[in-house]
matplotlib code that plots the C-alpha trace (Angstrom):
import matplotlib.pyplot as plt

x = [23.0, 21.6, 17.7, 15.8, 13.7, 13.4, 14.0, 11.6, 10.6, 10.2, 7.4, 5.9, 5.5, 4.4, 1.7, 0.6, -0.1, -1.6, -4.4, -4.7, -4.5, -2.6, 1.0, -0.1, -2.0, 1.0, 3.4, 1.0, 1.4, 4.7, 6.2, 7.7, 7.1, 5.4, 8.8, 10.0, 7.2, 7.1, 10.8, 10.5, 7.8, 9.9, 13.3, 10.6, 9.1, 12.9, 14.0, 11.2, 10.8, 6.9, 4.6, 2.8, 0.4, -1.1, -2.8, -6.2, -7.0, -5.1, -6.3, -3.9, -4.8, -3.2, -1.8, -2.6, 0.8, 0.2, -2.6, -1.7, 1.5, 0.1, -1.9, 1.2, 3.2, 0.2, 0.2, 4.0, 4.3, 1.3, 3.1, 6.2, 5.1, 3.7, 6.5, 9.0, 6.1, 6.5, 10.3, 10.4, 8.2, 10.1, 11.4, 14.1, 13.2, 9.7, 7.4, 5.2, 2.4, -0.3, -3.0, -6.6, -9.8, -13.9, -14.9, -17.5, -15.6, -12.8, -15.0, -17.5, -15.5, -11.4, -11.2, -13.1, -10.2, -7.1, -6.2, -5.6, -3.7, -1.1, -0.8, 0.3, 2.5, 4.0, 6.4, 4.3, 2.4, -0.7, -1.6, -5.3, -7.0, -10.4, -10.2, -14.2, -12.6, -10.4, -6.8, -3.6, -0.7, 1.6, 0.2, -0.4, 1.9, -0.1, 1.4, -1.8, -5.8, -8.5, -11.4, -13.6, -12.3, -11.8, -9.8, -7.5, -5.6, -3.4, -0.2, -1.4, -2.4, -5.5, -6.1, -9.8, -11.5, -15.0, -18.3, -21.0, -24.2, -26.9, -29.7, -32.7, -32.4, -34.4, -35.3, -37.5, -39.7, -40.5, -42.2, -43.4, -42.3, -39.0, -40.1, -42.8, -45.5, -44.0, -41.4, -43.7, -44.7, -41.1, -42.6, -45.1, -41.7, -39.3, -36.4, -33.3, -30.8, -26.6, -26.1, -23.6, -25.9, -29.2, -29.9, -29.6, -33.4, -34.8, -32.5, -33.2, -37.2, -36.8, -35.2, -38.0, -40.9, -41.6, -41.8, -42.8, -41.2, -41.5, -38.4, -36.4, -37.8, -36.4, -33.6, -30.0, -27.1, -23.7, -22.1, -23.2, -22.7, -25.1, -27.7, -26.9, -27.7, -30.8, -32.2, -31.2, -32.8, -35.9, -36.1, -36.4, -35.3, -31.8, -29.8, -26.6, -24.1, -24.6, -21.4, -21.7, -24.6, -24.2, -23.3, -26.7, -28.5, -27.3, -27.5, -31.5, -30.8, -31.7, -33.6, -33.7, -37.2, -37.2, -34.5, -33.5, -29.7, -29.2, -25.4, -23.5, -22.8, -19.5, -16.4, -13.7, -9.8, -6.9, -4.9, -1.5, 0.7, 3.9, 6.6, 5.2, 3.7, 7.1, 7.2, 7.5, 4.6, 2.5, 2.4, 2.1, -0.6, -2.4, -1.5, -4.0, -6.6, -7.0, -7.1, -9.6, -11.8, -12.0, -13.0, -15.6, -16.6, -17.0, -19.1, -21.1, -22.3, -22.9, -25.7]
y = [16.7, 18.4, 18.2, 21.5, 20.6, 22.9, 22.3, 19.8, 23.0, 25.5, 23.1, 22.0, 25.9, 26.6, 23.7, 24.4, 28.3, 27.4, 25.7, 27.5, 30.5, 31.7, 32.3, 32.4, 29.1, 27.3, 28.7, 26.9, 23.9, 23.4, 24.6, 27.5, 31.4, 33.4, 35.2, 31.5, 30.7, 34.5, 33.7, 30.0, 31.2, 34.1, 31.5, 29.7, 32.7, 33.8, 29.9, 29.8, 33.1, 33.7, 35.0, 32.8, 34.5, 38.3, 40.1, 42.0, 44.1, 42.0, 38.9, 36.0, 35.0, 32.2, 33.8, 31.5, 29.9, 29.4, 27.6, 25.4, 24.7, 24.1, 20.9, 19.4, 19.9, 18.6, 15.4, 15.3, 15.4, 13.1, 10.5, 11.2, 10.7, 7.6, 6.1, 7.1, 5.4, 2.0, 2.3, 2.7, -0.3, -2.3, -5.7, -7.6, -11.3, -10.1, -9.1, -5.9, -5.7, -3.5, -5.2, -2.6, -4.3, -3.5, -2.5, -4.3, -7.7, -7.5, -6.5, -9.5, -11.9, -11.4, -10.5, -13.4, -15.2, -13.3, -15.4, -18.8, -16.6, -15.4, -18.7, -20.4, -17.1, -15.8, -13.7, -11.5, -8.6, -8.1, -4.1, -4.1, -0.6, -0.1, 1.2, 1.9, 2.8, 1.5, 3.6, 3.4, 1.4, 3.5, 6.4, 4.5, 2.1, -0.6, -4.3, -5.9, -4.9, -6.9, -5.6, -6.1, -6.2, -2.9, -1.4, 0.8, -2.0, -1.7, -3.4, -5.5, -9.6, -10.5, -13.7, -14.8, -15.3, -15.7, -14.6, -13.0, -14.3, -11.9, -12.6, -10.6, -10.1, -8.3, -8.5, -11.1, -9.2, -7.2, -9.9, -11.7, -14.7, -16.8, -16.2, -14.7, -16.5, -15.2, -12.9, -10.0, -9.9, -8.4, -5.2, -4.8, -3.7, -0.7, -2.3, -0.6, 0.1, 0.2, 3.9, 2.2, -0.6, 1.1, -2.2, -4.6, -4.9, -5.0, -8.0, -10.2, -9.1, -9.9, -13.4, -13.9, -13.4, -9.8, -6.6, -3.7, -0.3, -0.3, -2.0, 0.9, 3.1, 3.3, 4.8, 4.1, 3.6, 3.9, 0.7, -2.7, -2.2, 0.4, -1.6, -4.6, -3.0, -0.8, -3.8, -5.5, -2.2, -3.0, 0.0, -2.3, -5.3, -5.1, -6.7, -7.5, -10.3, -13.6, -14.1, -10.3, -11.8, -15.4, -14.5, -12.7, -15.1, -18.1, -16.0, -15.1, -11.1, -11.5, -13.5, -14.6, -13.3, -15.2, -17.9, -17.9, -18.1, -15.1, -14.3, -11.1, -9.0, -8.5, -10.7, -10.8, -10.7, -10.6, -7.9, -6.8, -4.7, -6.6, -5.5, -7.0, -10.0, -12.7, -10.6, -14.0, -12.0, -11.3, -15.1, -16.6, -13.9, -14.8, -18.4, -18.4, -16.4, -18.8, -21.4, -20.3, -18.7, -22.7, -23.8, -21.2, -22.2, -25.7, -24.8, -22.6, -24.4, -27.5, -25.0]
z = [-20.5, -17.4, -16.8, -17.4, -14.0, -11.6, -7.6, -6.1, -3.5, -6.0, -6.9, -4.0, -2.7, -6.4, -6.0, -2.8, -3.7, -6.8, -4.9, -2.1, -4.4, -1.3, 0.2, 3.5, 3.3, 1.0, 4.3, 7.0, 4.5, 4.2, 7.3, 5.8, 6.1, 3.7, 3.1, 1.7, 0.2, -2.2, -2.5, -3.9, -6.6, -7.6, -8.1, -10.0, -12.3, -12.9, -13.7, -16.6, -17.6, -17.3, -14.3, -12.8, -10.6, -10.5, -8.1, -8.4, -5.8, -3.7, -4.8, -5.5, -9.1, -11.5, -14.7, -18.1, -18.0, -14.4, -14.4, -17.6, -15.1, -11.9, -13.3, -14.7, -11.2, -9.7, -11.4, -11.5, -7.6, -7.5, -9.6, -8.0, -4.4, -5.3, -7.1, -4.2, -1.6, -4.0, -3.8, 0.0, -0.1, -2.3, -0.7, -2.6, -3.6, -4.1, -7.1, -7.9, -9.8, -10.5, -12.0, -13.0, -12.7, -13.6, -9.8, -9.5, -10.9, -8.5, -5.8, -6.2, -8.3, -7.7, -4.3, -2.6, -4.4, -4.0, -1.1, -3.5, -5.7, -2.8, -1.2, -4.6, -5.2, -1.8, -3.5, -5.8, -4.0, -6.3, -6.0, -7.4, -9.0, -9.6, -13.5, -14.8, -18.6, -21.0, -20.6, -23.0, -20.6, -22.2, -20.2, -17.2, -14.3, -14.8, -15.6, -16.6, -16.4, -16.2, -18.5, -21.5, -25.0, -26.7, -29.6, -27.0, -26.1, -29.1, -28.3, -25.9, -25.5, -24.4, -22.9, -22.3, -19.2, -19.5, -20.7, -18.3, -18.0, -17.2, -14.4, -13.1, -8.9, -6.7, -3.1, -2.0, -0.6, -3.4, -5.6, -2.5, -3.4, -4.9, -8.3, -10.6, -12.8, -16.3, -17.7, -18.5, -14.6, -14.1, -15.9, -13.2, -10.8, -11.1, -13.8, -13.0, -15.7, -15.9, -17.9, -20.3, -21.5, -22.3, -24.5, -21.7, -20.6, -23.9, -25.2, -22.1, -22.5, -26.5, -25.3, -23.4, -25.9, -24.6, -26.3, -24.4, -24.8, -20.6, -20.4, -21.5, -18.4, -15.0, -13.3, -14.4, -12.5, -13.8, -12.0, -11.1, -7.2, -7.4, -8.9, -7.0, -3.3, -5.3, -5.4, -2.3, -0.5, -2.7, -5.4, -8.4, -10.2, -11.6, -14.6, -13.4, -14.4, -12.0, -10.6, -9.0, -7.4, -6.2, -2.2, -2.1, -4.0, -1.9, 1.5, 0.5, 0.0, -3.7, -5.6, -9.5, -10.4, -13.6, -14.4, -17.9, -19.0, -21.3, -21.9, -21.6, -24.3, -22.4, -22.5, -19.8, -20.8, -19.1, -21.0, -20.3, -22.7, -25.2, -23.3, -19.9, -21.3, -20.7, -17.1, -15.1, -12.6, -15.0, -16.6, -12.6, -12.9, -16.0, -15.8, -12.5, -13.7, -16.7, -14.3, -11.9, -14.7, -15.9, -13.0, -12.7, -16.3, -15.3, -12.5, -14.1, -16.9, -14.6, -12.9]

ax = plt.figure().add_subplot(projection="3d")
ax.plot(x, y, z, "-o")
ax.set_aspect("equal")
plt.show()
């Protein structure tokens, strides 16, 4: 049975007018005139039956249905370009994934080892996404994620990685020396906060024998990059998990105010969905990741 889709350049004029809210503009755009353009939208108003734009006093204007329309043809041609970019680049003998990681984990943890990962597997091209929340792999491309546990990943396997280990850093500079005298001496400094762990602070300060409703103050960032060069620039103390941190740390830009192991309330997994797990990519994939994440284990509780 025949597709009700209408032509790919009905579209693309209809997209392009929709956001420039102009004919003239959607013309320039495409390469087209404006004749074209007013004839493409009109194919497309006849092909589904509704208006999709009005004019008031000779303004352009998206009807309801219009609107409600353009998004989805937006998204649509979004997907679609990408998908038909990914088959262009698609090289027999070779392997495709697209794995979603926290950003600041595969900025500071996976991507420093990405290279052992491509040497051991030459034939699997690893496309990396930076994903902040949780997301349903049945609405997305992705083979695999990396990311904490969380109820959305229903029909998925989790493998686990590792757990986090929180540490104070700041610039040397601002305490004026490598460390301070006691825990409590932190409160004396700016703390600054991740926006989805309000909590953080006040469990390492309860760990420590401190209670002080100061360590809920201070401002709040809403990713641990942000807090990581906040305090490398000398605005505060952050919380942030150690292995975001150990390049500064060992190159002098931070420093651990106050050494006290104090895990993570966070776990990392390796999650992809059921119907990718026996993907022969995906197990190289996870196969390595478990491996390296042991290693990292090892070395970390050996510090």
């Amino acid at each position: 049975m025949r597709r009700k889709i209408p032509g790919t350049s009905m579209l693309e004029a209809f997209e392009s007018a929709a956001r420039h809210l102009s004919f003239t503009r959607a013309a320039e755009e495409l390469s087209y005139t404006e004749g074209a353009i007013s004839r493409k939208i009109a194919m497309l108003e006849d092909y589904l039956g509704v208006k999709l734009f009005s004019r008031v006093k000779k303004r352009l204007l998206l009807t309801e249905a219009g609107s409600n329309y353009s998004l989805t043809v937006r998204a649509t041609l979004d997907r679609l370009e990408i998908e038909t970019t990914l088959a262009m680049a698609h090289d027999d003998g070779r392997v495709a994934l697209e794995l979603a990681v926290l950003p600041t984990f595969g900025l500071k943890w996976l991507m420093p080892r990405l290279e052992q990962f491509r040497l051991q597997h030459p034939l699997i091209t690893l496309n990396v996404t930076a994903r902040e929340d949780p997301f349903l792999f049945s609405e997305e491309s992705f083979d695999a994620a990396i990311h904490f546990d969380h109820p959305v990943w229903t029909n998925a396997i989790s493998t686990y990685l590792f757990t986090e280990e929180l540490v104070p850093v700041c610039s040397p500079a601002l305490i004026g020396a490598l460390q301070c005298a006691r825990p409590m001496d932190l409160l004396s400094h700016v703390l600054l906060h991740k926006s989805g762990r309000p909590e953080a602070w006040s469990r390492w300060f309860e760990l420590a024998g401190v209670a002080d409703v100061r360590t809920l103050k201070g401002p709040r960032y809403n990713m641990h990059a942000m807090l990581i060069e906040a305090a490398r620039a000398g605005a505060g103390i952050a919380l942030v998990p150690r292995t975001y941190v150990a390049d500064e740390i060992a190159g002098g830009q931070l420093t651990i105010p106050w050494e006290m192991r104090v895990p993570g309330a966070k776990d990392y997994y390796f999650i992809a969905p059921e119907n990718k797990h026996g993907n022969p990519g995906v197990q190289a994939l996870r196969d390595w990741l478990r491996a390296v994440s042991e290693q990292y284990r090892k070395e970390h509780d050996g510090s």
